[in-house]
C-alpha positions as CSV (number, residue, x, y, z in Angstrom):
1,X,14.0,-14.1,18.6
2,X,14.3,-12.4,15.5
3,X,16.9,-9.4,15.4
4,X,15.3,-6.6,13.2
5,X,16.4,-3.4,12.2
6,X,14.8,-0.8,10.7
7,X,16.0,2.0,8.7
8,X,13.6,4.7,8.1
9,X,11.2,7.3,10.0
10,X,8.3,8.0,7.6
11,X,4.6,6.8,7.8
12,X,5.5,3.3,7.7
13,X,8.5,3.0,9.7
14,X,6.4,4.3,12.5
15,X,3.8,1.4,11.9
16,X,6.4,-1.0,11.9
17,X,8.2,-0.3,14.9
18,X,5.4,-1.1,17.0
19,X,4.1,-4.1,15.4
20,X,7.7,-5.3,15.9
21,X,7.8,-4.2,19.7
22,X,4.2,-5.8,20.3
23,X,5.7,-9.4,18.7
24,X,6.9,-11.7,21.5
25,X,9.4,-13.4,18.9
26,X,11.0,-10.2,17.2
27,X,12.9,-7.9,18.5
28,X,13.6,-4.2,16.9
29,X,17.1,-3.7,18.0
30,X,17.9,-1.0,16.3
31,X,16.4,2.2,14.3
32,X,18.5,4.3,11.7
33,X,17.0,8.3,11.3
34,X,19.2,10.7,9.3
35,X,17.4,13.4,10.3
36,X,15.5,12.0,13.3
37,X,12.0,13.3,12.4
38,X,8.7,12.2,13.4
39,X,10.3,10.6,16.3
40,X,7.4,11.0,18.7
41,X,5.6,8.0,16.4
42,X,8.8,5.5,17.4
43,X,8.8,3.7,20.6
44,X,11.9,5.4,22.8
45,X,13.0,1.9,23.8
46,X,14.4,1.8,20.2
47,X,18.0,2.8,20.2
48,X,18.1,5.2,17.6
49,X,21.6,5.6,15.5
50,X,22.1,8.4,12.3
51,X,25.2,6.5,11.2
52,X,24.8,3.6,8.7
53,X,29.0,2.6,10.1
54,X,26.8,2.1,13.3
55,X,24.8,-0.5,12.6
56,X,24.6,-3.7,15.0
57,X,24.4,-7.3,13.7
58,X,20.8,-8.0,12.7
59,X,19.0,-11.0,11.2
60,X,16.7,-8.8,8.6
61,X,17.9,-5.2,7.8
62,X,14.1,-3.2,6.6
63,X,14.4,-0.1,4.5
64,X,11.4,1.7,4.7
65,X,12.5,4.7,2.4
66,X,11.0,6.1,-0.8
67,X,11.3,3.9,-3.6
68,X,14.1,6.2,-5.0
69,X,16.8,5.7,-2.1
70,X,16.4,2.2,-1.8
71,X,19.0,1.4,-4.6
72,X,21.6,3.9,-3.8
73,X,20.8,3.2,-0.2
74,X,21.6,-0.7,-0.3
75,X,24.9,0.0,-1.5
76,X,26.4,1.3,1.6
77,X,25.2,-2.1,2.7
78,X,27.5,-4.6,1.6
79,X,29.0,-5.4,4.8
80,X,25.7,-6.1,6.1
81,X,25.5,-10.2,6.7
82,X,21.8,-10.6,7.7
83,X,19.0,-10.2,4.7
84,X,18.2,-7.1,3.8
85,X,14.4,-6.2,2.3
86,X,13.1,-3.6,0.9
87,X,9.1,-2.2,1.5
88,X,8.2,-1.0,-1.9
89,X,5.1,-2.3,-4.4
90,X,6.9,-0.9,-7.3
91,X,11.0,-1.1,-7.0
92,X,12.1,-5.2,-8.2
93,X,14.1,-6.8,-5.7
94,X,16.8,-6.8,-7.9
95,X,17.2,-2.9,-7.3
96,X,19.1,-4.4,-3.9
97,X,23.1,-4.4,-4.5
98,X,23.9,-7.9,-5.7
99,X,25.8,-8.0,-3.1
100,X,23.4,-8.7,-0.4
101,X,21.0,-11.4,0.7
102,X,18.2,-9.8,-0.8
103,X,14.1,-9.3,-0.4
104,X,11.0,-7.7,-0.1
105,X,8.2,-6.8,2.9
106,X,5.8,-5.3,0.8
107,X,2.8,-4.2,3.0
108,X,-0.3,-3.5,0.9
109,X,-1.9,-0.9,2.7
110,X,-2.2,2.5,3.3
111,X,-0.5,4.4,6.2
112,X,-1.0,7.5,7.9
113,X,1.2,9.2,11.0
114,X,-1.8,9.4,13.0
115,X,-3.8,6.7,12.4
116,X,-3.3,3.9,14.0
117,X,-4.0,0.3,12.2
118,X,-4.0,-3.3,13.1
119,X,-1.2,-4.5,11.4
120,X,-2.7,-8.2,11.6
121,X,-5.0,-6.9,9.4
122,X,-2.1,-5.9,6.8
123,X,-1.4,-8.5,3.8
124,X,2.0,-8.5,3.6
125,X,4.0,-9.3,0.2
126,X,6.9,-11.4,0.8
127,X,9.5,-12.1,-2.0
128,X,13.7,-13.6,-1.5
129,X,16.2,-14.8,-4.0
130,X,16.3,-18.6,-1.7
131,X,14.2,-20.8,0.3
132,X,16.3,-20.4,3.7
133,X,15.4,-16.2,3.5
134,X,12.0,-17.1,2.4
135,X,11.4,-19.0,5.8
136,X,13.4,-16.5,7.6
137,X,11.3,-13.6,6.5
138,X,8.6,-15.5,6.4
139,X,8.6,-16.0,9.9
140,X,9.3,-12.5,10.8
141,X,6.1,-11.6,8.6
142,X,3.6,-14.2,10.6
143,X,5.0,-12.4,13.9
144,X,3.3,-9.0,12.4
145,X,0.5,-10.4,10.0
146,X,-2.1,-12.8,9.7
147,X,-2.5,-12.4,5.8
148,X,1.1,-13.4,3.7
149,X,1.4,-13.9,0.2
150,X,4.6,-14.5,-2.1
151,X,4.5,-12.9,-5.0
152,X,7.6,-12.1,-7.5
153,X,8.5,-8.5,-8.8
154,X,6.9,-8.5,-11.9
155,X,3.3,-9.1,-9.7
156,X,4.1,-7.3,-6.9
157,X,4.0,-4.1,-9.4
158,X,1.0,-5.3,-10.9
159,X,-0.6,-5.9,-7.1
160,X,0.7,-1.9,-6.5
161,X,-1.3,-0.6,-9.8
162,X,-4.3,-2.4,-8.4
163,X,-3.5,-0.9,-5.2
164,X,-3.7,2.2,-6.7
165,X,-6.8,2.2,-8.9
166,X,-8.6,0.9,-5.7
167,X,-7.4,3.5,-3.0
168,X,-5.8,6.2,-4.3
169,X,-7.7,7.4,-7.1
170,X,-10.9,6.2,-5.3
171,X,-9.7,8.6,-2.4
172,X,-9.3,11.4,-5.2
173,X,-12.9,10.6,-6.3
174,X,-14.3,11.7,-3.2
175,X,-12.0,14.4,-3.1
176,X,-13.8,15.8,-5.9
177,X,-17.3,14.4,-4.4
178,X,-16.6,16.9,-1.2
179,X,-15.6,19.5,-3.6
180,X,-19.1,19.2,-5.4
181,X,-21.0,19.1,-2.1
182,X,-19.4,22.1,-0.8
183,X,-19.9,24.4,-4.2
184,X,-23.7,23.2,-3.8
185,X,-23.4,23.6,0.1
186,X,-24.1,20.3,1.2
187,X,-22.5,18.1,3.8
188,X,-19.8,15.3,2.4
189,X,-21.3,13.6,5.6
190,X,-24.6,12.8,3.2
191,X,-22.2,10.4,1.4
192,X,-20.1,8.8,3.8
193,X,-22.7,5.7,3.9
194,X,-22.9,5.2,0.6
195,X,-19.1,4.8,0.6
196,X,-18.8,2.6,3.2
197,X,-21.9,0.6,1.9
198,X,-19.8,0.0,-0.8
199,X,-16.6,-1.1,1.0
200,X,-18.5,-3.6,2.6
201,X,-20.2,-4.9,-0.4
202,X,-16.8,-5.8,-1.7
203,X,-16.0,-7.7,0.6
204,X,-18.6,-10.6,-0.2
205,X,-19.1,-9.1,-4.6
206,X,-16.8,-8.4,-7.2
207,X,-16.6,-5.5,-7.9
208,X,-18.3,-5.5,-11.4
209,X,-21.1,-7.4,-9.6
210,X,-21.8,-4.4,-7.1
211,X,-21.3,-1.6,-9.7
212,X,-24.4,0.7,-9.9
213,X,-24.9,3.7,-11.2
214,X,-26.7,5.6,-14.4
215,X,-23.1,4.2,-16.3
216,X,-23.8,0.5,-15.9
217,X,-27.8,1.2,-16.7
218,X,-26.5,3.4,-19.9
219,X,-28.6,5.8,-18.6
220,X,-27.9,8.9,-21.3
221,X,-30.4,11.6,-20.4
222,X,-29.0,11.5,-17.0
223,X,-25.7,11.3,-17.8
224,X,-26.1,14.3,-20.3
225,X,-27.4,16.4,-17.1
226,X,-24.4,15.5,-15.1
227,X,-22.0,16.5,-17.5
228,X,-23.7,19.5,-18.0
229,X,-23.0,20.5,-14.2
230,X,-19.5,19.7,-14.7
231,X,-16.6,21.7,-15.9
232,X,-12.9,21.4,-16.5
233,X,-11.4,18.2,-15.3
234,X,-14.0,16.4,-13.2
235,X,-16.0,16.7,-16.7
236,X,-13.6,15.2,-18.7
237,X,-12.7,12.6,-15.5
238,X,-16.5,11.9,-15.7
239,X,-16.9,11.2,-19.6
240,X,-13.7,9.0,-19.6
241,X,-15.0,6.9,-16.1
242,X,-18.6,6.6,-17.9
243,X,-17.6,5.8,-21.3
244,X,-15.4,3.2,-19.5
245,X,-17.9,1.4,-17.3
246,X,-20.7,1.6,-20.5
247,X,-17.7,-0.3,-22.7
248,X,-17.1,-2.8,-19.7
249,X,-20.5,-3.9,-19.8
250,X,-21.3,-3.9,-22.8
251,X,-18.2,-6.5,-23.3
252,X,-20.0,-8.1,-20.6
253,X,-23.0,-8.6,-22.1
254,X,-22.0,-10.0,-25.5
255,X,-20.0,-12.3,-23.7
256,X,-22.5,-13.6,-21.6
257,X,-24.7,-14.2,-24.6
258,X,-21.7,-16.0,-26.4
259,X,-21.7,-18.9,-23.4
């Protein structure tokens, strides 16, 4: 049994505490909450401490706090004997006091209070400073994941750029799709298939196979009307995603015709 414990009580603290307390082979022993929020989300098996000077002998120590605690955090951590691992796509490993046996449990996904995932379904990002913490967290990573990957700092923050351009800023594109449907009066619903379509097609395309769009076709007179609907910054977000895509495949194209 693996001895876990997990300081934190934001969006994915909540996740993890009950992947951990659905895994037959580790066992969340303890949960640290300064302020003791969201605590509806955590399991009330969990003994819950506030008090770092509190904290019980543990095998992995995860700090699921914002990237700017994590540093400052791991500090008042020395005595700690177990290995202690951080959950963020951007901060190094090395950001962990010296001190410490130290690592990373990167989960690259996106989480939400109330939305509940299958964290089987989550790739987790594992990266140590040895072999025998590698296999250690390892193991702790195959009890909540099917999907693990080891990856170093430097493309770990290269994964979490990624991450970004493909959720978050997508997410802000339909943002300012619903906007434009509601200004117009029109349901968002009208293109919720379209944006799953193309979730799925990703899965079995690149993504430069499945693009579509006037963009890719270099389609001017429609693009011309489009930015004449526009105004402010979805015009300018427009110009800059168009003239993007056109340059990509253009590039493309002469280097098809090089081969």
């Amino acid at each position: 049994m693996i001895k876990v414990v997990l300081i934190g009580s934001g969006n994915l603290a909540s996740h993890l505490s009950r992947a951990l307390i659905e895994s037959p082979k580790a066992d969340c022993v303890q949960r640290i909450s300064r302020n003791h929020t969201n605590k509806s989300y955590f399991d009330p098996s969990i003994p819950v401490i506030s008090e770092l000077s509190d904290l019980v002998d543990a095998d992995i120590y995860v700090l699921a706090v914002n990237d700017d605690s994590i540093a400052k955090l791991s500090k008042n951590l020395k005595h700690l004997r177990g290995l202690v691992v951080h959950t963020s796509g951007t901060v190094a490993m090395s950001a962990l006091d010296p001190s410490l046996r130290r690592g990373v449990l990167y989960p690259a996904q996106s989480f939400s209070l109330e939305k509940k995932i299958d964290f089987k379904k989550v790739p987790l990002v594992l990266e140590t400073e040895n072999e025998n913490d590698y296999k250690l967290l390892s193991d702790l990573a195959s009890e909540l994941s099917d999907i693990i990957y080891k990856l170093d700092s430097e493309g770990r923050q290269k994964l979490h750029v990624a991450a970004v351009f493909a959720n978050n800023f997508s997410n802000y594109m339909f943002s300012c799709a619903e906007e434009l449907c509601k200004e117009a009066g029109i349901s968002f619903d009208i293109l919720k298939p379209m944006i799953l379509e193309t979730a799925i097609k990703v899965q079995g395309l690149s993504p430069i196979e499945s693009q579509t769009g006037p963009a890719k076709r270099n389609d001017q007179q429609t693009i011309k009307r489009h930015i004449e609907q526009l105004e402010g910054d979805k015009k300018l977000i427009y110009k800059n995603i168009t003239d993007s895509i056109i340059k990509s495949f253009k590039i493309k194209e002469e280097n098809g015709k090089k081969l």
